[in-house]
N, C-alpha and C positions, 0 to 999 in steps of 0.2 A: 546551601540555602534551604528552606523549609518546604517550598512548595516543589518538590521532585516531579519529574516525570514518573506518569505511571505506567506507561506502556507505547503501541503502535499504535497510535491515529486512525491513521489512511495512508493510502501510497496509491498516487497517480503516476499512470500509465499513459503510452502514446499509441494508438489506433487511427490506422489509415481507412479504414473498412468498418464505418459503427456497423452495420447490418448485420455482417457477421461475425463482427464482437458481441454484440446483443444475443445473438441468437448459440452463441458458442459457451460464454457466462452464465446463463440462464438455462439454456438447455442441453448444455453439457453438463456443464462443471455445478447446477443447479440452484444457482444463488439469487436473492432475491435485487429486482432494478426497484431499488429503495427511492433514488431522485433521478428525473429525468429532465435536466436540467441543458444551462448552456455556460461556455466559458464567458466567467465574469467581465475578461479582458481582452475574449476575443468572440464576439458575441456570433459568429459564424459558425463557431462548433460548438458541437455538442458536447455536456460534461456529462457523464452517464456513471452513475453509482451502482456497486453492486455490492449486499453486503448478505446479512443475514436475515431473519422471518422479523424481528424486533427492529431493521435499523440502529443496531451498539453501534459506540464508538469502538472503533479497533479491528471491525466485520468489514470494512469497506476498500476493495480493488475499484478504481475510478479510473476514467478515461478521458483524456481532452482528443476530439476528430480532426485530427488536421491529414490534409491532402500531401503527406511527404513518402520519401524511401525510407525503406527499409534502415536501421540501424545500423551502425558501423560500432559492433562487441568491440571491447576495447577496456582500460582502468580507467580511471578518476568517475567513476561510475555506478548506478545499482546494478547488480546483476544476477541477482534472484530474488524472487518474491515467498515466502513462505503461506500457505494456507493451512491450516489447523484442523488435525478429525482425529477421531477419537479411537486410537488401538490400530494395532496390528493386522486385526482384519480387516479392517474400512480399508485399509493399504491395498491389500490384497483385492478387493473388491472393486477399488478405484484403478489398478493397473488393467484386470479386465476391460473396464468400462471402456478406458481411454484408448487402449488399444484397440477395441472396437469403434470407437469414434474414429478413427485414424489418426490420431495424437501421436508424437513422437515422445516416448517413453520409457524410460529404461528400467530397470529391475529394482524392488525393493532391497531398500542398502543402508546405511547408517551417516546422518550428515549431522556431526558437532554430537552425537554422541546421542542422535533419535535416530528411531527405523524413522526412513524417508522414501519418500518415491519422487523423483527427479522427471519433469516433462517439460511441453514447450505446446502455447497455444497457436492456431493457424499460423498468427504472423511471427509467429519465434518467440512470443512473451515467454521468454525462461522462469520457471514456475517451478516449487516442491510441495507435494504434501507432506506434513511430519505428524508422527504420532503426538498427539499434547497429553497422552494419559489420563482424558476426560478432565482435564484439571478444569474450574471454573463455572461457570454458568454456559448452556448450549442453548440455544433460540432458534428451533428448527423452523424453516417456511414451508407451512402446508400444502403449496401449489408447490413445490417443488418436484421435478419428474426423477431429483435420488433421495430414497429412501432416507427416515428421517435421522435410522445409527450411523448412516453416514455421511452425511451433510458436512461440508466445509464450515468449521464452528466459527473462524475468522481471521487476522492476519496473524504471521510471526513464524521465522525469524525472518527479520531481511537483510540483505548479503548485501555489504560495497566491498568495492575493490578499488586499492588506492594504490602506486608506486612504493608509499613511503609515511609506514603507520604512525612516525610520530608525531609528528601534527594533526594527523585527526587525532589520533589516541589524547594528544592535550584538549584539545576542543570538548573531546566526551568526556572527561573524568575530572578535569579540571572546569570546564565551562558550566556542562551540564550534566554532570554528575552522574555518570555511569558508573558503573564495576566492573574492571576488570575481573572478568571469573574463570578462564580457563583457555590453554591455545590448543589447536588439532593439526596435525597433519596433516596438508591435502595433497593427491596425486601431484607428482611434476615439481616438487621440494621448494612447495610455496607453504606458507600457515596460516590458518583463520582464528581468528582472536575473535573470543564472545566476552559481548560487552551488556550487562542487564541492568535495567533502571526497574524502580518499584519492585513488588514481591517478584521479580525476575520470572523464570520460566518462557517457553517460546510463543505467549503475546508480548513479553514485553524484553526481548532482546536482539541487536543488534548485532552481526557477523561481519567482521572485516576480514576482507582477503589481500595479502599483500603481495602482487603480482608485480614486482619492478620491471620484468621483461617484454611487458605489453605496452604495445601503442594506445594514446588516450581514446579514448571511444566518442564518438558523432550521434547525437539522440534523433533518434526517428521512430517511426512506425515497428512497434517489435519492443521496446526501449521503454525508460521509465523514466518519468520528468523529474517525480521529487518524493521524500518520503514526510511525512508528518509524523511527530510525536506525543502523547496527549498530556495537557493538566486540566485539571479538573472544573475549574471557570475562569471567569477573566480577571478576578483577583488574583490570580494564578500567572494567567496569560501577562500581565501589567507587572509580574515580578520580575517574569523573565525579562519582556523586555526594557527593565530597570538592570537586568542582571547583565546582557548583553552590551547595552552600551557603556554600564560601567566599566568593560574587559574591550571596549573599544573595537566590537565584531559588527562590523555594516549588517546592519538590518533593514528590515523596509517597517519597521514601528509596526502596531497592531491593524490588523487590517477587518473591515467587517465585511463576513461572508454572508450573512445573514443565518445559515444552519450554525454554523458554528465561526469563533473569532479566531485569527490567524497571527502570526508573523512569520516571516520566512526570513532564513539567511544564508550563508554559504558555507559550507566547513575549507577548512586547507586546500585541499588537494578538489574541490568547485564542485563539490556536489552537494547540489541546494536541498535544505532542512528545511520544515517548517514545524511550529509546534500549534496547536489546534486544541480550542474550548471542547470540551466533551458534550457541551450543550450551545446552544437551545435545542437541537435535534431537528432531525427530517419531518418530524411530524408538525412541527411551525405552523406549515402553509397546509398541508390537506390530509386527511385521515391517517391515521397510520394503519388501515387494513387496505385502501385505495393506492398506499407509496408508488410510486413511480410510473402509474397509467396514463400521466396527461402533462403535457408541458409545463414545469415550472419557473415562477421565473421572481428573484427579489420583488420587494417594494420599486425600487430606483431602476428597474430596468421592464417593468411593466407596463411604461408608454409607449415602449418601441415593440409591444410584442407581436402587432401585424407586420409588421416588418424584417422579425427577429425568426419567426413562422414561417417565410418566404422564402428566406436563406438555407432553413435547415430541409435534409433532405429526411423522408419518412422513415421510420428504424423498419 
């Protein structure tokens, strides 16, 4: 089809503990709380963005606050998150840093064929930095407490792990038109298959691990709910899901987020996709030098906001 994906969206995560997600995001890992929002569908938690100094699409690790355990690792699952910085020395810099944080962290190494640095945030969020070789545009955030050559530029790659890659492997290449571009060897005589949509490179490529010997994995705190993929507006967004039901894939049809418009579906092996508008953008409802200081909330959910403010607890 004509309208491709061009990259990573967003990729929502599960936090048992906003406070010190907030405070770990932001003033660890230095990234900008772009929207400070609540979930659409569960108006109890909070959705908390975290992206780059501009709010791009593709810059955002997001959180839904729900009160659960810890994850149960496992396949048919995300289970790595990529963030993007620029060189070998940011690497280096960033293994200091996080070590000093008390981050668990291992040694700069090579994942899919970048230098990478492999860590995990408080609640286990399994996380890599990867060299991106400054490809792209960078949007550093001025209040940020890391320096701005080494600021997290944005998402990519992200890592699923299925039992049994050929049914997702149909889904991407045949559904929604990935490339297949190259397989890696990973410890333990499993493989990871990198799959790139658009001008490819690690914002806009996908990592499958095919682990058949693992138990399915239990989403919780620690754990990643769903990854998004981006096209470029809703004539875009309206293709796909013309393209989806033509191929007979249960979708939930276009959904409106207000920042940006959605569909979400399930691949093979039940790990929920969503594909996401690059626009309207965070800057919608209030400045885009003020993002994320003060609660926000849709049109359609701004008569319950006394209410909506009572529930939620202070970040």
């Amino acid at each position: 089809m004509d309208d491709m994906l061009t990259g990573i969206h967003h990729l929502t995560a599960i936090t048992a503990r906003a406070s010190e997600n907030h405070r770990f995001y932001t003033g660890v890992l230095g990234m900008r709380l772009v929207k400070k929002t609540v979930n659409q569908d569960d108006t109890s938690a909070y959705h908390l963005f975290y992206g780059d100094g501009a709010a791009s699409p593709g810059s955002d690790v997001t959180f839904f606050d729900w009160p659960v355990a810890r994850e149960r690792r496992g396949t048919h699952a995300i289970v790595n998150t990529g963030l993007r910085v620029a060189g070998e020395e940011s690497l280096a810099w960033w293994r200091e840093h996080l070590a000093e944080a008390g981050c668990t962290v291992g040694e700069i190494g090579e994942r899919a064929g970048r230098a990478a640095l492999v860590f995990e945030d408080p609640e286990g969020q399994r996380l890599h930095l990867v060299d991106d070789g400054g490809s792209g545009e960078g949007h550093p955030w001025q209040d940020s407490p890391v320096p701005a050559h080494h600021q997290i530029r944005g998402l990519g790659p992200i890592t699923l792990s299925v039992p049994d890659l050929a049914p997702t492997q149909f889904v991407l290449t045949e559904v929604l038109g990935m490339r297949p571009e190259r397989v890696h060897p990973v410890d333990g005589g499993t493989t990871l298959h990198v799959f790139a949509m658009g001008e490819g490179g690690p914002a806009a490529e996908l990592h499958v691990l095919v682990e058949s010997g693992l138990g399915p994995a239990m989403q919780g705190a620690g754990g990643v709910h769903h990854v998004a993929f981006r096209t470029p507006d809703r004539e875009g967004l309206t293709a796909w899901a013309a393209r989806l039901g033509s191929v007979r894939l249960p979708n939930s049809g276009e959904v409106e987020r207000y920042y940006f418009r959605s569909l979400y579906f399930r691949e093979p092996n039940g790990i929920l996709f969503e594909i996401a508008t690059d626009g309207p953008g965070f800057a919608v409802d209030e400045p885009l030098d003020s993002l994320g200081e003060k609660l926000t909330l849709p049109p359609f959910l701004e008569p319950q906001r006394a209410a909506i403010e009572a529930n939620l607890k202070p970040l």
